[in-house]
VMD Tcl script that draws the C-alpha trace (Angstrom):
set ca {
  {-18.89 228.36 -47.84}
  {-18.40 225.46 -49.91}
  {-15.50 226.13 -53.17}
  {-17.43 224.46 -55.80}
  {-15.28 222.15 -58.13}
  {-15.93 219.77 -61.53}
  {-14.99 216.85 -59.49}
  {-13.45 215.20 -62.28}
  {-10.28 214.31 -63.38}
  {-9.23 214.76 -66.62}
  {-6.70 211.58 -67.28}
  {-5.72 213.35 -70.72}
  {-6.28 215.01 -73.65}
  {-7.70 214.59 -76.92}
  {-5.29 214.43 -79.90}
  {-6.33 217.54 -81.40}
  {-6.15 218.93 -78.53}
  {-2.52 218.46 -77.64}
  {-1.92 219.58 -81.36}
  {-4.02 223.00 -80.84}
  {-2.06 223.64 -77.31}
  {1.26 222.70 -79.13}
  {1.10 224.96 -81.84}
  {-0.25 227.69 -79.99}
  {2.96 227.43 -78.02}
  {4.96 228.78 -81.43}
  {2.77 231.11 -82.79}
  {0.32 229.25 -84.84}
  {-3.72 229.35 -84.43}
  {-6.84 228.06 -86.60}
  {-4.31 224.83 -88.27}
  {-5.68 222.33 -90.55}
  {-4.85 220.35 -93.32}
  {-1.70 219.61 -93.54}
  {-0.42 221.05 -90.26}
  {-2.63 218.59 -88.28}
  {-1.10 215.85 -90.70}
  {2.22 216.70 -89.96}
  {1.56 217.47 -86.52}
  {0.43 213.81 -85.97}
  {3.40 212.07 -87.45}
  {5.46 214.33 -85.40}
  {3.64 212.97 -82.09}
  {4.48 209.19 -83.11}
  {8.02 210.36 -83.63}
  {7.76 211.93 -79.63}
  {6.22 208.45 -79.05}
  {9.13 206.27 -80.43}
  {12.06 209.07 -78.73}
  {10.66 208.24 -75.78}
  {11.27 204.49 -75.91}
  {14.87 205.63 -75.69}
  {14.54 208.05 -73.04}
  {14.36 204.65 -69.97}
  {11.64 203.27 -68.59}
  {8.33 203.97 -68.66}
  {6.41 201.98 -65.76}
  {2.53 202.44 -67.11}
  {3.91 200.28 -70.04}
  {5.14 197.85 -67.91}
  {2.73 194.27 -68.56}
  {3.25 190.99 -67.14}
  {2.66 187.33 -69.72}
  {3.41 184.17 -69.98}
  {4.31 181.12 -72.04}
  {4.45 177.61 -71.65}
  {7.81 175.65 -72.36}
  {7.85 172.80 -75.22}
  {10.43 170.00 -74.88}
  {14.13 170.62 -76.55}
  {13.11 174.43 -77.32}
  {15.36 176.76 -75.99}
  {14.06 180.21 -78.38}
  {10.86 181.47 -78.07}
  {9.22 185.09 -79.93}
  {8.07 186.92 -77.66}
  {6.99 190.00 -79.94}
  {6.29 189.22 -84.09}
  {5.69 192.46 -86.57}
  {2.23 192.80 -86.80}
  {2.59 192.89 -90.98}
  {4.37 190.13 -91.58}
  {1.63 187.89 -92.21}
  {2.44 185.09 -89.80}
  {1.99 184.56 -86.22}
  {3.15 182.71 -83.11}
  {1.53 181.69 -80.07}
  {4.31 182.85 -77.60}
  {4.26 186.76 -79.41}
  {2.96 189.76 -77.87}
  {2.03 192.74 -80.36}
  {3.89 195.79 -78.93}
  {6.14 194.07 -76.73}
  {9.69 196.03 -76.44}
  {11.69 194.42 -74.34}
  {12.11 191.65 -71.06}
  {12.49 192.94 -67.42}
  {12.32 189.84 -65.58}
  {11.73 186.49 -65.87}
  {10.91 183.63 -63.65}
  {10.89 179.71 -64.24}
  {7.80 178.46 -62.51}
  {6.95 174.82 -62.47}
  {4.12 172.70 -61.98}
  {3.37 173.51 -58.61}
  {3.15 177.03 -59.49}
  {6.80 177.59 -57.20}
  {8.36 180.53 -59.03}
  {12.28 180.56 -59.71}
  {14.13 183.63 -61.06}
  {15.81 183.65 -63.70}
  {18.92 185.67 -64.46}
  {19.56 187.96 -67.35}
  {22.68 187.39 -69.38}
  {24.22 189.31 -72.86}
  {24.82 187.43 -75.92}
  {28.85 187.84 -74.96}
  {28.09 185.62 -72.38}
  {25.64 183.41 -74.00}
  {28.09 182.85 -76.84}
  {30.26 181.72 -73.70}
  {28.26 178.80 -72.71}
  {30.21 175.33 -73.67}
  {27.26 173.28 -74.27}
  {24.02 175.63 -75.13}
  {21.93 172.33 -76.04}
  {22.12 171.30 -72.66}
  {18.65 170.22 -71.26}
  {17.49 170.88 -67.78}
  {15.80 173.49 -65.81}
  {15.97 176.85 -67.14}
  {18.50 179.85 -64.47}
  {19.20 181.97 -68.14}
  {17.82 183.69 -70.55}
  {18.60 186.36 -72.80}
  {16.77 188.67 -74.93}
  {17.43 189.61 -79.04}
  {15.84 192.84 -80.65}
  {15.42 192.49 -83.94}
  {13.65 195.01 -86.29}
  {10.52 192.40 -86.88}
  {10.33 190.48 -83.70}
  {12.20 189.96 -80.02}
  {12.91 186.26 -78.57}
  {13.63 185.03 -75.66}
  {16.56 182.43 -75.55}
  {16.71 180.03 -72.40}
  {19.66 177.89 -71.03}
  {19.40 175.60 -69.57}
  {17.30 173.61 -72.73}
  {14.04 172.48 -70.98}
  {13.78 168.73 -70.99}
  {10.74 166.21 -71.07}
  {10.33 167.35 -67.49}
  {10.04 170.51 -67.71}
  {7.55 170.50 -70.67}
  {3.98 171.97 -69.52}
  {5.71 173.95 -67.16}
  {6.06 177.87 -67.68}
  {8.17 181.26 -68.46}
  {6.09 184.04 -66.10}
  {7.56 187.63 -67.37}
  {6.73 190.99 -67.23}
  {8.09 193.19 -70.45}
  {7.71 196.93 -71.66}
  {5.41 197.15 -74.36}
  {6.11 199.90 -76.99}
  {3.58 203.37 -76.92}
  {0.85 203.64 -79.17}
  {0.31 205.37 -81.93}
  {-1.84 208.20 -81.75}
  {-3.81 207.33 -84.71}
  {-7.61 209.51 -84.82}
  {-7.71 212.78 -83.61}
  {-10.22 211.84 -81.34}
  {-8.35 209.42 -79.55}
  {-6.15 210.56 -76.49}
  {-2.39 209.81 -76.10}
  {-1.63 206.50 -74.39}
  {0.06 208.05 -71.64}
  {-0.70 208.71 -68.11}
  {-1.64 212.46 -66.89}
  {2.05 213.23 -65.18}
  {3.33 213.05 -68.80}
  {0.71 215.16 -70.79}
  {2.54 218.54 -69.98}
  {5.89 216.83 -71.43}
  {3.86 215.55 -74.23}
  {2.66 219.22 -75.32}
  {6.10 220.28 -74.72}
  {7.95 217.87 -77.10}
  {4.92 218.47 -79.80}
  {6.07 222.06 -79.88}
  {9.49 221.77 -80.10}
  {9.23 219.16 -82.99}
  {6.61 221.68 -84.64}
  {9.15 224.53 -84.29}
  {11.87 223.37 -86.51}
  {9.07 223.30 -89.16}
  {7.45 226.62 -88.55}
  {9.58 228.79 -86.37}
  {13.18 227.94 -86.13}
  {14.09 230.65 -83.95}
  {11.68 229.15 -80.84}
  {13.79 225.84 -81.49}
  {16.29 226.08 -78.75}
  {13.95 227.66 -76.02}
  {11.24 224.95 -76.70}
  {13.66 222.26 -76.34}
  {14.55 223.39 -72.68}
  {10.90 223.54 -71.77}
  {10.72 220.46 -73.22}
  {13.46 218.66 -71.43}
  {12.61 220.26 -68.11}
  {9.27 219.16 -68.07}
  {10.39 215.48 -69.44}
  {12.19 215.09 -66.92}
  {10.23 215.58 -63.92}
  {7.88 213.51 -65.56}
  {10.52 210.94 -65.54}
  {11.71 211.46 -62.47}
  {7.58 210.96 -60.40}
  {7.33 207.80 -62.95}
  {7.53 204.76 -61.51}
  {6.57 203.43 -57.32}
  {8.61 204.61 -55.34}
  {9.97 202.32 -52.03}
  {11.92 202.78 -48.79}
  {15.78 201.71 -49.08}
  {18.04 200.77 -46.42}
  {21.66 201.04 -46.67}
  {23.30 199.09 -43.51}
  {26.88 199.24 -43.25}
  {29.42 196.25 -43.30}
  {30.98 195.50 -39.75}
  {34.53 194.22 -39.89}
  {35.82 192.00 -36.75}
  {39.66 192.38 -36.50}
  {41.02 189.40 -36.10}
  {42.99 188.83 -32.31}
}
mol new
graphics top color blue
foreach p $ca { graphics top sphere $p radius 0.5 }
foreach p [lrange $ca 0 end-1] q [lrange $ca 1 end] { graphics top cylinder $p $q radius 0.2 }
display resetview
């Protein structure tokens, strides 16, 4: 006998949804108003904690932009509000990963990553050439990208290929759904009803926090693609 099923998939939930399931979790039925209000701005809160908590791969995007003579900064995210605009800047954008010089034949180099310690270390940072360095600046309006060596006349045309982690979403309707995969709607209700308990009931605080961190992180921890590694030992030859 066949087991019947839906044969669908549900990839996630509704907003008001995850709000009903949340609150239900401390006690609270039939919310409006306010509570849905409040519920919501708690979410984008989750949202924005969970830029801290590492890396989230489904945010992961790859771009690119093309180098100009004698430039060595380019924005790579712009606030959305501030009323100008760049042709290098990605709305969202959070941070660089990786980066790769790739030139005219479309022959990729990597670049490496450096700190603004070391940056700051660099005798001649107007030096012209092709690019090996870059590093990144966070600033509360916009992110750049800074690359040493200064690209030269010819280098111009040719191109910075990077992938970056873009910020979440906002949750904005209730109608929409949360822009996160399925493996991190359970942590998603979780975290809704711990922020929702130190408004409404205190006393669930503690044990919604630990249901909340457990389920985080095994989210966390099936994130990402996982691949084989292979550890070989060093072999030492004493000398005769």
């Amino acid at each position: 006998m066949a087991i019947a099923t839906t044969n669908t998939f549900e990839k996630t939930f509704s907003i008001d949804e995850v709000i009903e399931d949340a609150y239900e979790r401390i006690g609270l039925q039939a919310t409006s108003g306010y509570q849905l209000k409040t519920a919501r701005r708690s979410l984008n809160i989750l949202f924005q904690e969970w830029g801290n908590r590492g890396l989230h791969y489904w945010e992961v995007a790859n771009s690119s932009f093309t180098l100009v003579t004698d430039q060595s900064e380019y924005i790579i995210y712009r606030s959305a509000g501030d009323g100008t605009s760049d042709a290098t800047a990605i709305y969202g954008a959070a941070d660089i990963l990786e980066a790769s010089y790739r030139n005219a034949s479309s022959v990729d180099s990597p670049l490496t990553k450096i700190d603004r310690s070391t940056y700051q270390a660099l005798s001649n940072k107007t030096a012209t050439g092709t690019p090996s360095q870059y590093w990144v600046q966070r600033f509360i309006d916009r992110t750049t990208m800074t690359i040493y060596l200064t690209p030269s006349s010819s280098q111009n045309g040719h191109t910075i290929n990077y992938n970056y982690i873009k910020r979440i979403k906002d949750v904005g309707d209730f109608t929409n759904v949360g822009d996160v995969p399925y493996r991190f709607v359970p942590c998603m209700v979780a975290g809704l009803s711990f922020y929702l308990s130190q408004k409404y009931n205190p006393e669930l605080s503690q044990q919604m926090k630990l249901y909340y961190e457990d389920e985080l992180q095994r989210a966390l921890s099936e994130d990402g693609s996982p691949s084989s590694t292979y550890i070989t030992p060093k072999t030492y030859y004493p000398s005769v």
